[in-house]
N, CA, C and O atoms as CSV, one atom per row, in Angstrom:
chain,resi,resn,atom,element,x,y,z
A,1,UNK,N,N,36.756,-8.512,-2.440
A,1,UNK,CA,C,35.677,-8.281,-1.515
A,1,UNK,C,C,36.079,-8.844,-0.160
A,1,UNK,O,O,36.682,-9.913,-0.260
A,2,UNK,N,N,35.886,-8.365,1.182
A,2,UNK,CA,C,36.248,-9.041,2.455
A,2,UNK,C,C,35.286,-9.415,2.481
A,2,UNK,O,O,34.410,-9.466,1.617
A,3,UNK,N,N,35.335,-9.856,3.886
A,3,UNK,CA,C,34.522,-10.743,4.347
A,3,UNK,C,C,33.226,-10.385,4.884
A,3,UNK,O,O,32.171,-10.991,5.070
A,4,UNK,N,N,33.693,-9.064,5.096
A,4,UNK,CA,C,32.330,-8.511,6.337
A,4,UNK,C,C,31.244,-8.090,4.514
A,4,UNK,O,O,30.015,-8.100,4.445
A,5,UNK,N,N,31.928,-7.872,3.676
A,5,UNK,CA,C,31.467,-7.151,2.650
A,5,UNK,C,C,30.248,-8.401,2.115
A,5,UNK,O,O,29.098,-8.189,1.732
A,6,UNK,N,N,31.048,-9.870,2.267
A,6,UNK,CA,C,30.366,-10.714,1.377
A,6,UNK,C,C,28.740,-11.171,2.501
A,6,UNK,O,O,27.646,-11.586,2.117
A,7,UNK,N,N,29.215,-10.876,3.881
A,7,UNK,CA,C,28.461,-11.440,4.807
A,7,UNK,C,C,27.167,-10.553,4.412
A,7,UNK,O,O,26.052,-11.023,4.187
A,8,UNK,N,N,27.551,-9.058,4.364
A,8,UNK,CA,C,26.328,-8.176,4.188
A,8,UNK,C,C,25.699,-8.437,2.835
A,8,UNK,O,O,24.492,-8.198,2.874
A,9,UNK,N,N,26.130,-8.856,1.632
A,9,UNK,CA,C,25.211,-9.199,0.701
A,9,UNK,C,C,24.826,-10.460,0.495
A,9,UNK,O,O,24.347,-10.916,-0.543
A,10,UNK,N,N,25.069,-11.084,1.617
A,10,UNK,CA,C,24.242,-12.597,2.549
A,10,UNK,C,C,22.908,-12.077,2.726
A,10,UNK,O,O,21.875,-12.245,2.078
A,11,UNK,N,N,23.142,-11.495,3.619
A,11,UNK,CA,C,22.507,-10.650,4.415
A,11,UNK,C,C,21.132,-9.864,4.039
A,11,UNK,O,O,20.008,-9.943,4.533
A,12,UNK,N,N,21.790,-8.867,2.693
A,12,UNK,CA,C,20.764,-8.140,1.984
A,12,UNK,C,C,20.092,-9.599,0.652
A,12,UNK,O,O,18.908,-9.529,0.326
A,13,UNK,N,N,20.759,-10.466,0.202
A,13,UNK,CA,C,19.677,-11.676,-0.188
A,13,UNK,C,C,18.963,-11.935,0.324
A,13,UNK,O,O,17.878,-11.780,-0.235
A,14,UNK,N,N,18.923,-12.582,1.894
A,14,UNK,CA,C,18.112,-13.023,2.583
A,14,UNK,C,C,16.967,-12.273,2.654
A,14,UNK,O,O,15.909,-12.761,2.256
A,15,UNK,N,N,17.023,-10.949,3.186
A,15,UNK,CA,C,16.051,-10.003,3.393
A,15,UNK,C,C,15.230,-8.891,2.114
A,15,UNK,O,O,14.365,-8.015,2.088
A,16,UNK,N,N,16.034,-9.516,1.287
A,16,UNK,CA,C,15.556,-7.963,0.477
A,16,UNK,C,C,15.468,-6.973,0.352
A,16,UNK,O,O,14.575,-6.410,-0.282
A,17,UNK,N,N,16.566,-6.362,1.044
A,17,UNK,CA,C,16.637,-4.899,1.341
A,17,UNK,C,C,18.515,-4.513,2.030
A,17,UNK,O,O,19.262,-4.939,2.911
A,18,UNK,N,N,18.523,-3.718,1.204
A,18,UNK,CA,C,20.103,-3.251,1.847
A,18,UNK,C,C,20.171,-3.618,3.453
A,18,UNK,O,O,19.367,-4.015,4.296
A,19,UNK,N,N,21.223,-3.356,3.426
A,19,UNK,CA,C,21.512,-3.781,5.331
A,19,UNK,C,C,23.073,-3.289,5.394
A,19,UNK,O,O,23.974,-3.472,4.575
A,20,UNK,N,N,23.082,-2.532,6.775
A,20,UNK,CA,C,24.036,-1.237,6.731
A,20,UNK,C,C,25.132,-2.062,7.025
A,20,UNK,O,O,24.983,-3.186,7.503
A,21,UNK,N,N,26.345,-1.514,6.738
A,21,UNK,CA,C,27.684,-2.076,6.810
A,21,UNK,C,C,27.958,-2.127,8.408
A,21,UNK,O,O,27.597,-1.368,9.307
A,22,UNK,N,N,28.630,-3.156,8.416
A,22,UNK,CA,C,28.936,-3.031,10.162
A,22,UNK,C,C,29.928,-2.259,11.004
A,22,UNK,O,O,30.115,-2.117,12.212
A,23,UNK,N,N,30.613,-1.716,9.646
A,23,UNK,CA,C,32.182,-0.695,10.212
A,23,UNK,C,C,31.774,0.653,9.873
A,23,UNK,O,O,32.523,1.628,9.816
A,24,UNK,N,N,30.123,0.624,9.583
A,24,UNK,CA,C,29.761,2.196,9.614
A,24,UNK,C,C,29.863,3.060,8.782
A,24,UNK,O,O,29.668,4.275,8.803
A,25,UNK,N,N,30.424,1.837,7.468
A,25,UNK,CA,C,30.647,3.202,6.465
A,25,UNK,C,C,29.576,2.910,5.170
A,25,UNK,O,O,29.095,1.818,4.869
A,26,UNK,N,N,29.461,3.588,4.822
A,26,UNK,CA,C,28.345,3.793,3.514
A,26,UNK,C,C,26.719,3.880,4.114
A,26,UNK,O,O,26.538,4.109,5.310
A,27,UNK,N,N,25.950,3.745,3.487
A,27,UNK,CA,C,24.892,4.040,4.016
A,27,UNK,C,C,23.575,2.583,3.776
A,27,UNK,O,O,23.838,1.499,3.256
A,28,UNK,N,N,22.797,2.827,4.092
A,28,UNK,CA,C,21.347,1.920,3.569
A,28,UNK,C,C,20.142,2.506,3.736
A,28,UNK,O,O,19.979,3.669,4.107
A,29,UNK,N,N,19.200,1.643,3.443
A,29,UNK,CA,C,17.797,2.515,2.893
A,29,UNK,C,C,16.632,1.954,4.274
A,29,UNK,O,O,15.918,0.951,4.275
A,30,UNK,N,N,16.775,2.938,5.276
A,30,UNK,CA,C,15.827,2.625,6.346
A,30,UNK,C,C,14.631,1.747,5.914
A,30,UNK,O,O,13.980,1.963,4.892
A,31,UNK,N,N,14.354,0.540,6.948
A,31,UNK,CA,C,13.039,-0.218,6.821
A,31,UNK,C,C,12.070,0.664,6.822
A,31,UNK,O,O,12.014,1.734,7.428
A,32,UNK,N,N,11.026,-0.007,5.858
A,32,UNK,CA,C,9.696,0.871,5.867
A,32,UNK,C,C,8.947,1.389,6.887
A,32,UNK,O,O,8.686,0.574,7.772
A,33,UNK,N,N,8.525,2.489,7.033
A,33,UNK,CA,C,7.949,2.535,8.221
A,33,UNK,C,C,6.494,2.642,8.164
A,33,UNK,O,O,6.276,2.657,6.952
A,34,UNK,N,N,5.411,2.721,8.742
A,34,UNK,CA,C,4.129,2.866,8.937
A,34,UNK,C,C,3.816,3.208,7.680
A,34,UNK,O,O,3.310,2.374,6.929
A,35,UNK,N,N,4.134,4.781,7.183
A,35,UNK,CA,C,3.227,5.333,6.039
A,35,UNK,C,C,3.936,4.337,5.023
A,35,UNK,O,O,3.121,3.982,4.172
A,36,UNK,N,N,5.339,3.706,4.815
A,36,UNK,CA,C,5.574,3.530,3.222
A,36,UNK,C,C,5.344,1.784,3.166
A,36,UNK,O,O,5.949,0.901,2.558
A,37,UNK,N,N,4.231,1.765,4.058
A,37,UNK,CA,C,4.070,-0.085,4.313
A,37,UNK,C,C,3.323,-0.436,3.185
A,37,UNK,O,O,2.277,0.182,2.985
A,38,UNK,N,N,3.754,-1.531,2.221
A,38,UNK,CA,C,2.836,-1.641,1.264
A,38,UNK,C,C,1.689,-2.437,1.632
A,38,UNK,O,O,1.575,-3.171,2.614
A,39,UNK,N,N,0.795,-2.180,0.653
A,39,UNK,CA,C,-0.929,-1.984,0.526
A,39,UNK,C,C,-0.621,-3.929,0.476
A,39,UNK,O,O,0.019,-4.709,-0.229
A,40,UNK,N,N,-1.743,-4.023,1.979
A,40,UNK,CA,C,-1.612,-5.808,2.215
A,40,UNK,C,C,-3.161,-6.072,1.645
A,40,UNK,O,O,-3.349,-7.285,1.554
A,41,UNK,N,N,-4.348,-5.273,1.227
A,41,UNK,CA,C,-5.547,-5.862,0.846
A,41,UNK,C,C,-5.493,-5.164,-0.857
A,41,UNK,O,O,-4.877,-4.174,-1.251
A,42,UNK,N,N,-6.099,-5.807,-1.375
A,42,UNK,CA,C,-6.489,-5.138,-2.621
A,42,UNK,C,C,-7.855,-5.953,-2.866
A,42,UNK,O,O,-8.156,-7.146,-2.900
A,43,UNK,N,N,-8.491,-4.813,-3.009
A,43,UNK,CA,C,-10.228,-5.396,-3.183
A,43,UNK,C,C,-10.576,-5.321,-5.403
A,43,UNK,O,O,-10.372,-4.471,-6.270
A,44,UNK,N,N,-11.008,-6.370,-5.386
A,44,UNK,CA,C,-11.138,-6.712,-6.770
A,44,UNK,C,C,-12.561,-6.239,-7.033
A,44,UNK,O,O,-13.452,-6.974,-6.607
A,45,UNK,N,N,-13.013,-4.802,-7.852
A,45,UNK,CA,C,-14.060,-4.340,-7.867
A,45,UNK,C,C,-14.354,-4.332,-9.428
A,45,UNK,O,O,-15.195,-3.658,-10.023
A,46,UNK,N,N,-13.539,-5.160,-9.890
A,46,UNK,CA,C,-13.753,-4.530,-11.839
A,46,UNK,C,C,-15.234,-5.112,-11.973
A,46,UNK,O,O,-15.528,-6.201,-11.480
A,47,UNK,N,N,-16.075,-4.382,-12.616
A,47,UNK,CA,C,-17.369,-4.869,-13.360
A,47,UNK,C,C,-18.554,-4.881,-12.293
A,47,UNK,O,O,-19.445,-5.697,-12.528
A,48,UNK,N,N,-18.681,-4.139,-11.221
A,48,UNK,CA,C,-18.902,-4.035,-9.991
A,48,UNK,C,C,-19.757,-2.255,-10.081
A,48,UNK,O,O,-18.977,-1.328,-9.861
A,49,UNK,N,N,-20.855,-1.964,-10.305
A,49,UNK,CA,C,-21.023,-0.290,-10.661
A,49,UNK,C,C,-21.373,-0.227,-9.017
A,49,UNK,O,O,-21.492,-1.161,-8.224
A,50,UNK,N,N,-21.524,1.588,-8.744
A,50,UNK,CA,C,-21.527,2.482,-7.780
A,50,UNK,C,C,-22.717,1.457,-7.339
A,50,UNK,O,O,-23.067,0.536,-8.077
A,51,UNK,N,N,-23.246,1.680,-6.193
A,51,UNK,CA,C,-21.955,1.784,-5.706
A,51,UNK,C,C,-21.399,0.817,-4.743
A,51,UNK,O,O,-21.042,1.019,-3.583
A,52,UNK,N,N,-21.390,-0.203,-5.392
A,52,UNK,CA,C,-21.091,-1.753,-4.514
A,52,UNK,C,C,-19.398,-1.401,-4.269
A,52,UNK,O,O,-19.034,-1.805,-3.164
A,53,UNK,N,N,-18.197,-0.674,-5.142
A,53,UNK,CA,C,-17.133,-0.526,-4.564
A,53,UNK,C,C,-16.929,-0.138,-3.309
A,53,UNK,O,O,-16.220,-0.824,-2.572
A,54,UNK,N,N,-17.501,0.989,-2.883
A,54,UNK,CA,C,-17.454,1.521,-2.314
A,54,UNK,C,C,-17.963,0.857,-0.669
A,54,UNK,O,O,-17.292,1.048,0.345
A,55,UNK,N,N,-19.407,-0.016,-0.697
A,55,UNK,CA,C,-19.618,-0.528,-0.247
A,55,UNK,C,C,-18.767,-1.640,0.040
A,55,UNK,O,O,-18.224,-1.387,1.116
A,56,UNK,N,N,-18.450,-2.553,-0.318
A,56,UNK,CA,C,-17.119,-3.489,0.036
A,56,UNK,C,C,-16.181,-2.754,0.487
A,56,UNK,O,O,-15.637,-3.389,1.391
A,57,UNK,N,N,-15.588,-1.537,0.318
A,57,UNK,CA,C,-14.566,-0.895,1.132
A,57,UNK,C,C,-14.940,-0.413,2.512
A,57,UNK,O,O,-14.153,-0.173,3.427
A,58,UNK,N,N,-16.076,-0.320,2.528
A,58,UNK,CA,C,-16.875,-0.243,4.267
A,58,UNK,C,C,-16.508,-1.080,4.647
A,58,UNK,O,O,-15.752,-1.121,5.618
A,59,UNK,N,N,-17.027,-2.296,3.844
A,59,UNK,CA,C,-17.120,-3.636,4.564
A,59,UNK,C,C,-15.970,-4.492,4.916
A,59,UNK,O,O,-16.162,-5.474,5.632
A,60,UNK,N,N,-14.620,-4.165,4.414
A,60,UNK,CA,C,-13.556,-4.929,4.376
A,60,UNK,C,C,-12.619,-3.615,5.175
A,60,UNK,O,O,-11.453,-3.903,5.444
A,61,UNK,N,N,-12.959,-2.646,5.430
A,61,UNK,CA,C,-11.842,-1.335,6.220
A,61,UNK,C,C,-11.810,-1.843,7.489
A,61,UNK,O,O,-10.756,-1.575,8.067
A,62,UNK,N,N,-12.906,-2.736,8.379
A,62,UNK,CA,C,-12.885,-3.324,9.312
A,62,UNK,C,C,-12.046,-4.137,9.640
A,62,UNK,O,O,-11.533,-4.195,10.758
A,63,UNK,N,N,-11.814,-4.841,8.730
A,63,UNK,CA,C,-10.028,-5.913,8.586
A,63,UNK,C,C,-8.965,-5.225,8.773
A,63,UNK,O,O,-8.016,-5.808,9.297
A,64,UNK,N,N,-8.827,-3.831,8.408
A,64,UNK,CA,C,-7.191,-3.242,8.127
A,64,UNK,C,C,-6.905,-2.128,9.450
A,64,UNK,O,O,-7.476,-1.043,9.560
A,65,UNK,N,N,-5.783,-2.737,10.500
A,65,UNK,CA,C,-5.470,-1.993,11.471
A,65,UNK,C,C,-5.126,-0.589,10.674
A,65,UNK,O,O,-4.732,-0.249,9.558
A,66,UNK,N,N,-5.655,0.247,12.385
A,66,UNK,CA,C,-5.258,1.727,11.972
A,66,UNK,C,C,-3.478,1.842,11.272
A,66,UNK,O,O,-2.454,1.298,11.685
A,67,UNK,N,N,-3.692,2.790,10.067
A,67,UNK,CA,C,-2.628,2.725,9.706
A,67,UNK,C,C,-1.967,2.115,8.581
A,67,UNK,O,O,-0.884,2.424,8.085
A,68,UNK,N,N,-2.669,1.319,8.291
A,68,UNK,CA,C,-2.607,0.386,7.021
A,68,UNK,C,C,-3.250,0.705,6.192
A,68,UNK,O,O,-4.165,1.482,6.466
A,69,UNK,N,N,-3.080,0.271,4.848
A,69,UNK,CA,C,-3.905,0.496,3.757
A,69,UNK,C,C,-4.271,-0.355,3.045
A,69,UNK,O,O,-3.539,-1.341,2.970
A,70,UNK,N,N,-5.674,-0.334,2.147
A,70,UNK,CA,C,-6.627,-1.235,1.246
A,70,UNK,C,C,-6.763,-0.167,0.122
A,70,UNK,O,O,-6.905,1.053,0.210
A,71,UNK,N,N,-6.660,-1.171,-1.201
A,71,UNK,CA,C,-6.605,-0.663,-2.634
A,71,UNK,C,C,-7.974,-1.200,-2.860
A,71,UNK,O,O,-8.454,-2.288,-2.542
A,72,UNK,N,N,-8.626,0.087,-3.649
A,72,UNK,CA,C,-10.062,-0.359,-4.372
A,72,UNK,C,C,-9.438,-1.055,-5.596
A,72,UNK,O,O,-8.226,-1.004,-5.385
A,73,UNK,N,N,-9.661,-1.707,-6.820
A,73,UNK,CA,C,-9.393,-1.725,-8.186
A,73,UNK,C,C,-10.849,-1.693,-8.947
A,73,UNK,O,O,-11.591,-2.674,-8.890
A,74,UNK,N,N,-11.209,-0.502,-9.664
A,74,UNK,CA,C,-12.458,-0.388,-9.543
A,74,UNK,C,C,-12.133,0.121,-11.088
A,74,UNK,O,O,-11.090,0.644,-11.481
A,75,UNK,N,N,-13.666,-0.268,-12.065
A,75,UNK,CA,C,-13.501,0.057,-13.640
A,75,UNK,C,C,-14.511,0.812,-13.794
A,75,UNK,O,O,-14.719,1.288,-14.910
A,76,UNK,N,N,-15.611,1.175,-12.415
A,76,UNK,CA,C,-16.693,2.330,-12.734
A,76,UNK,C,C,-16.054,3.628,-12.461
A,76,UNK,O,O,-15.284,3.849,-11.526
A,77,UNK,N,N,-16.622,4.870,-13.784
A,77,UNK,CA,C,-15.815,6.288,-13.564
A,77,UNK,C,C,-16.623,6.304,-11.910
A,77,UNK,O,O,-15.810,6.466,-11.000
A,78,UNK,N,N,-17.727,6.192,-11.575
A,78,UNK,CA,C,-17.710,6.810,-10.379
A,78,UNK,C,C,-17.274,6.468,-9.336
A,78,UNK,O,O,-17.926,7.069,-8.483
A,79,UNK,N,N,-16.126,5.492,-8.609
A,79,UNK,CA,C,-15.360,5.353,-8.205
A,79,UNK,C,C,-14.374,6.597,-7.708
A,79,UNK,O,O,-14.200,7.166,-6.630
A,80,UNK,N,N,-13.827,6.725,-9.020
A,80,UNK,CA,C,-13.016,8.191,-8.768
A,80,UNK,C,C,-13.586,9.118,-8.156
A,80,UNK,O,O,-12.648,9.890,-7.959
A,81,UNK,N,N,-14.353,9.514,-7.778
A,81,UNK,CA,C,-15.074,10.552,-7.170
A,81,UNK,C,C,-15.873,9.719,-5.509
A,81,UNK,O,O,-15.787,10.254,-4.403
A,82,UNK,N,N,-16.467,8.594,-5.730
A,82,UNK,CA,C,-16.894,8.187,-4.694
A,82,UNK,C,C,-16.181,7.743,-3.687
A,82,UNK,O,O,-16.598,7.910,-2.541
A,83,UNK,N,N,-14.877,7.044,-3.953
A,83,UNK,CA,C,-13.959,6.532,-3.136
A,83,UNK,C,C,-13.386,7.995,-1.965
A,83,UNK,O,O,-13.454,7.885,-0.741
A,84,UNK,N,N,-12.858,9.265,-2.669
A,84,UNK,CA,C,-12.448,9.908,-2.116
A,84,UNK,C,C,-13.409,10.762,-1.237
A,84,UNK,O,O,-13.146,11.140,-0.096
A,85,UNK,N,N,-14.513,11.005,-1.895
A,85,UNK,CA,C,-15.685,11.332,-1.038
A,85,UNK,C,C,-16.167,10.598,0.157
A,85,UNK,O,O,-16.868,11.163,0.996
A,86,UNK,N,N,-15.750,9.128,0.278
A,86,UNK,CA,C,-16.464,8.371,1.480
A,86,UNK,C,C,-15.112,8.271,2.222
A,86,UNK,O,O,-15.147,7.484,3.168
A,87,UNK,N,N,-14.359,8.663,2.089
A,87,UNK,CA,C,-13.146,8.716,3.205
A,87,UNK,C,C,-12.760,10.202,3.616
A,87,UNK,O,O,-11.888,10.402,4.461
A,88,UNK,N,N,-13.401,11.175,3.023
A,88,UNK,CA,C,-13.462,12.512,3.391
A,88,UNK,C,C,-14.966,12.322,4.879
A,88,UNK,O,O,-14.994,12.780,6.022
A,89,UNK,N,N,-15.704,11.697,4.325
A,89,UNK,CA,C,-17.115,10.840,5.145
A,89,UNK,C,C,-16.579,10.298,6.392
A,89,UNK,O,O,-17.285,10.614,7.350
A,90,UNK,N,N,-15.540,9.569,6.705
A,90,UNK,CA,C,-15.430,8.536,7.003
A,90,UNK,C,C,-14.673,8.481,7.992
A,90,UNK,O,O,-14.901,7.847,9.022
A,91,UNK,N,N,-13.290,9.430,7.653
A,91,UNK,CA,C,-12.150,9.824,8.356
A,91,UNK,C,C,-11.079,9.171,8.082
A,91,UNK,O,O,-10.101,9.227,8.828
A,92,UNK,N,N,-11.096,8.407,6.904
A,92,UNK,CA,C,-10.342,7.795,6.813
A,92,UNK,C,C,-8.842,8.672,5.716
A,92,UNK,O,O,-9.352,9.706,5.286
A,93,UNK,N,N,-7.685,8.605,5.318
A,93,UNK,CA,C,-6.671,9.733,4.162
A,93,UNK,C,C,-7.264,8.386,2.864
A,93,UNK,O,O,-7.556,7.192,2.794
A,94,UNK,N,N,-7.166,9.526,2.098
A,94,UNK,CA,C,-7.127,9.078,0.580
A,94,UNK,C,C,-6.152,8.957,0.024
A,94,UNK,O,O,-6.043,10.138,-0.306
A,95,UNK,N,N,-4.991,8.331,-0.530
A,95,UNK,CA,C,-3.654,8.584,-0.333
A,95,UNK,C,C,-3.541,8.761,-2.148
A,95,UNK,O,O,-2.514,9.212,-2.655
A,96,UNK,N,N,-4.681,8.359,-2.946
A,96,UNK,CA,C,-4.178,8.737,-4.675
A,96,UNK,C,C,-4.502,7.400,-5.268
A,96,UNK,O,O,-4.541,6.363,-4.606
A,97,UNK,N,N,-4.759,7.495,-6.719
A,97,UNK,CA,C,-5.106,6.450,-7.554
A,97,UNK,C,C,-4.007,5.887,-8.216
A,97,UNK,O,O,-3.021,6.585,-7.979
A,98,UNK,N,N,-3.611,4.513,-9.261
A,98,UNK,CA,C,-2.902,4.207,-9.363
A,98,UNK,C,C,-3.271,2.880,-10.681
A,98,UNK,O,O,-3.808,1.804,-10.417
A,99,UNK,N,N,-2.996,3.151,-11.534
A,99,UNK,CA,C,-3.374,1.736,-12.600
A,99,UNK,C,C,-2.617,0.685,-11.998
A,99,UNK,O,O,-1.492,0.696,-11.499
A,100,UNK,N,N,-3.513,-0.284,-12.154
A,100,UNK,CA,C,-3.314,-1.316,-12.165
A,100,UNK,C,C,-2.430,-2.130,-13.210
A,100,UNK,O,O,-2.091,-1.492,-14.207
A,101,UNK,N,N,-1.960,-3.620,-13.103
A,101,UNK,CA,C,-1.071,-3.818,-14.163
A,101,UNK,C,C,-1.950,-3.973,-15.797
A,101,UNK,O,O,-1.426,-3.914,-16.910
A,102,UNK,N,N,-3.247,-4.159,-15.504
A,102,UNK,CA,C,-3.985,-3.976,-16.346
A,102,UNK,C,C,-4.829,-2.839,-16.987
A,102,UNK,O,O,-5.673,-2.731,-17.877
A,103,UNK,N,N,-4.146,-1.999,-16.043
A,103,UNK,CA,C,-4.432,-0.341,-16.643
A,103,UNK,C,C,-5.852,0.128,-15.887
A,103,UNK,O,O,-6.294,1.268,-16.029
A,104,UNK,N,N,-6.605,-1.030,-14.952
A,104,UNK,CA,C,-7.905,0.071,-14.186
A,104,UNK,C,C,-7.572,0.744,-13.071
A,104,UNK,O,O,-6.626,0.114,-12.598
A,105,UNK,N,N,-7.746,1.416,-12.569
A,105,UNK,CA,C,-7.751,2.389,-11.867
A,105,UNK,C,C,-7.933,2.184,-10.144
A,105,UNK,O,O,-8.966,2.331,-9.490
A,106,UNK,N,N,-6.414,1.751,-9.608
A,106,UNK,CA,C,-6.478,1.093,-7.812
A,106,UNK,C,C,-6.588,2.668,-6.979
A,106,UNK,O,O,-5.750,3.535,-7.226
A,107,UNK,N,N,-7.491,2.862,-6.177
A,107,UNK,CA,C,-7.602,3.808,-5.081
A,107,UNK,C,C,-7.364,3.441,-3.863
A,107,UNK,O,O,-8.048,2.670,-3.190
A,108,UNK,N,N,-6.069,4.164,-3.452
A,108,UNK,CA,C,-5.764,3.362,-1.879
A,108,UNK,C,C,-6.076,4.539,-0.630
A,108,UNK,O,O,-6.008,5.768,-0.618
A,109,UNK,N,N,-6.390,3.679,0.229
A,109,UNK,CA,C,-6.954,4.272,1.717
A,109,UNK,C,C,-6.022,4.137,2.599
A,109,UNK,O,O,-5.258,3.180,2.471
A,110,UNK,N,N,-5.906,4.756,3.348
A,110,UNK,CA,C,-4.941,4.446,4.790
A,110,UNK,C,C,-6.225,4.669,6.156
A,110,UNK,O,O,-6.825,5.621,6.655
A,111,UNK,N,N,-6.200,3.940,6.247
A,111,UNK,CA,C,-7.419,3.758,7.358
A,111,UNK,C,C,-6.605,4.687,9.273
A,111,UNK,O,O,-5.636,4.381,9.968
A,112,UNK,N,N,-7.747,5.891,9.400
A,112,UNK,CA,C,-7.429,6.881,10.020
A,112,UNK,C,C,-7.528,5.670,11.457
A,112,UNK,O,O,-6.633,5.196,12.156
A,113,UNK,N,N,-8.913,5.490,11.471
A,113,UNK,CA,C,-9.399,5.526,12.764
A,113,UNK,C,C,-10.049,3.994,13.196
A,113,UNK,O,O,-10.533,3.822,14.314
């Protein structure tokens, strides 16, 4: 291994993420950009019925700059239907649901406006 080789997987430890060679050859995996920024709120809605989820996602979308996104984690079926309906409401993208590591059901927003 040279040197420049060992510096760059210095480099990619430190950061967590590939980091491009400095003599230009091979490739790396562009920093995230806007859309693939991971989800910095996750709202804890288990045991919570319609429609208080939904309501806390009003209430906490105010925190998340345009562009960012907040995960419902919600265990009422009407969730699934209400979440995407109040951001069709709202203006906000619905970006898709997603189990949780405990298998309920996270709905994430990307806040439009």
């Amino acid at each position: 291994m040279s040197e420049c080789e060992g510096s760059q997987r210095e480099r990619e430890a430190k950061t967590g993420r590939p980091v491009a060679p400095r003599d230009g050859v091979g490739s790396a995996t562009p920093p995230a950009g806007p859309a693939e920024k991971a989800t910095q709120i996750v709202l804890d809605c288990r045991g919570r019925r319609c429609p208080l989820p939904v309501i806390e996602l009003a209430r906490r979308i105010a925190g998340v700059r345009v562009g960012e996104q907040i995960a419902v984690a919600a265990d009422d079926p009407a969730a699934r239907l209400d979440v995407p309906a109040w951001c069709r409401m709202r203006g906000h993208d619905f970006l898709g649901e997603s189990p949780a590591e405990d298998g309920v059901p996270t709905y994430t927003v990307r806040r439009r406006r």
